[in-house]
C-alpha positions in Angstrom: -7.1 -16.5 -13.2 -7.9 -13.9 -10.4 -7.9 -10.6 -11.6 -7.0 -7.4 -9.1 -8.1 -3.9 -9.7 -5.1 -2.3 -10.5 -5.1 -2.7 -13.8 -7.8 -3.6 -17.1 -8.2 -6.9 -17.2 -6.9 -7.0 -20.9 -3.6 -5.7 -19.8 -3.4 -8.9 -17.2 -4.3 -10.9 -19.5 -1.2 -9.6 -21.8 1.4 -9.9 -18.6 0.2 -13.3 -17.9 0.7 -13.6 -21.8 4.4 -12.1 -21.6 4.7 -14.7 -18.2 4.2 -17.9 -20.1 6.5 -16.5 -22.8 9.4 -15.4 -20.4 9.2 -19.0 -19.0 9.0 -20.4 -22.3 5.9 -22.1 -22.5 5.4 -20.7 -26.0 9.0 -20.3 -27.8 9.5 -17.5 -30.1 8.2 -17.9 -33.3 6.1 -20.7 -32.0 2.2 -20.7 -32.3 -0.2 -19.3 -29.5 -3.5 -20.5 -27.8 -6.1 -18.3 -30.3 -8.1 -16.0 -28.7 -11.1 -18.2 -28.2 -9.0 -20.6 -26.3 -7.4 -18.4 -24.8 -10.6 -16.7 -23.3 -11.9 -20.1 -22.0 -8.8 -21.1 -20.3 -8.9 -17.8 -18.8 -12.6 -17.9 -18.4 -13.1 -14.3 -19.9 -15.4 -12.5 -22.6 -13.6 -13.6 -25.9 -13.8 -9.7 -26.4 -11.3 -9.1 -23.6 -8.6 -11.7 -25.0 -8.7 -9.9 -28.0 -8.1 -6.4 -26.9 -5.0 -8.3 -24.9 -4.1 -9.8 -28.3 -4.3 -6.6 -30.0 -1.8 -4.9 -27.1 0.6 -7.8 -27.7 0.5 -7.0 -31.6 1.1 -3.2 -31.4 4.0 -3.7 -29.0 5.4 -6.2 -31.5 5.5 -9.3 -28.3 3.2 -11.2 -30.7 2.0 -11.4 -34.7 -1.1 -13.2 -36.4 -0.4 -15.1 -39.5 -3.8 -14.7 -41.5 -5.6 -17.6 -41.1 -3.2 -19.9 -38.6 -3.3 -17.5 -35.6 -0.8 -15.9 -33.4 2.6 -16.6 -33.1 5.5 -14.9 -30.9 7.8 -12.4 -32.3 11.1 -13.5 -32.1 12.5 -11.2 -29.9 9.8 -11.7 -27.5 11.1 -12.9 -24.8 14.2 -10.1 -24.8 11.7 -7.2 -25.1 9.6 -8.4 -22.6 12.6 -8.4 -19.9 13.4 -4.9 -21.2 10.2 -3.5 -20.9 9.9 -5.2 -17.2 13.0 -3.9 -16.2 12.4 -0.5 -17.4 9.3 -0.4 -15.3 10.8 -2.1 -12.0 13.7 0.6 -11.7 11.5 3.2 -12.6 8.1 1.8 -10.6 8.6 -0.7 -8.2 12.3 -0.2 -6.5 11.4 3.7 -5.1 8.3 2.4 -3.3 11.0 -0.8 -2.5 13.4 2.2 -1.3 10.2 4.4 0.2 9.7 0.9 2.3 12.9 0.6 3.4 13.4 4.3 4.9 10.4 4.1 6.8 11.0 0.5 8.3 15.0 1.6 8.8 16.0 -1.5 6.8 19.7 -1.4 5.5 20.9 -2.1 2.2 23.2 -4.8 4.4 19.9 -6.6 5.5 18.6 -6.7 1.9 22.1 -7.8 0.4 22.1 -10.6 3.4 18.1 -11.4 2.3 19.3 -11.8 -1.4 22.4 -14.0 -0.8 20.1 -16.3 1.6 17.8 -16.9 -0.9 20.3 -17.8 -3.9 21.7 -19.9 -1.6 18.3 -21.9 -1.3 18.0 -21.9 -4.9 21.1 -23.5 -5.4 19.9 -26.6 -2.9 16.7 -26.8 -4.5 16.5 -29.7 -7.1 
């Protein structure tokens, strides 16, 4: 995994975490690498993983069942696109908007950009 230095490495660890969940790689209720696995897929200090673990737990993406490991909560994947959400509109879109003033891009172009593209994803197999 290539980390950037935006955020703890921990926390990218938990988004990539939240990632595989979103696309369903691990269902809800379903089992999770364990942290030592985890950490040597990822190629990180198993102390890292855990801290990520720990994030997971307190946010309630993720539980531990003494003595089988971790599993996902089952509204995982729904809190997860909340949370995401929340932090797009309230993050990401100004600087999107920011962008767009100072380049003069209309909401037309963007609109046009967006249909395009769904388009393509309808073709694709």
């Amino acid at each position: 995994m290539n980390f950037n230095n935006n955020k703890a490495i921990y926390e990218q660890i938990a988004d990539r975490l939240c990632d595989e969940i979103i696309a369903g790689q691990y269902k809800s209720d379903g089992r999770i690498p364990s942290v030592r696995e985890y950490a040597v897929t990822l190629e990180v200090n198993t102390n890292t993983a855990v801290k990520a673990y720990e994030l997971l737990a307190r946010e309630e993406i993720i539980y531990n069942k003494r003595g089988l490991g971790y599993f996902v909560a089952p509204e995982a994947p729904k809190q997860i696109a909340i949370q995401r959400k929340k932090e797009f509109l309230q993050t990401m879109l100004p600087e999107v908007f920011r962008q767009m003033e100072l380049l003069s891009i209309d909401i037309g172009e963007v609109i046009q950009q967006w249909e395009a593209k769904k388009q393509l994803n309808e073709v694709e197999p």
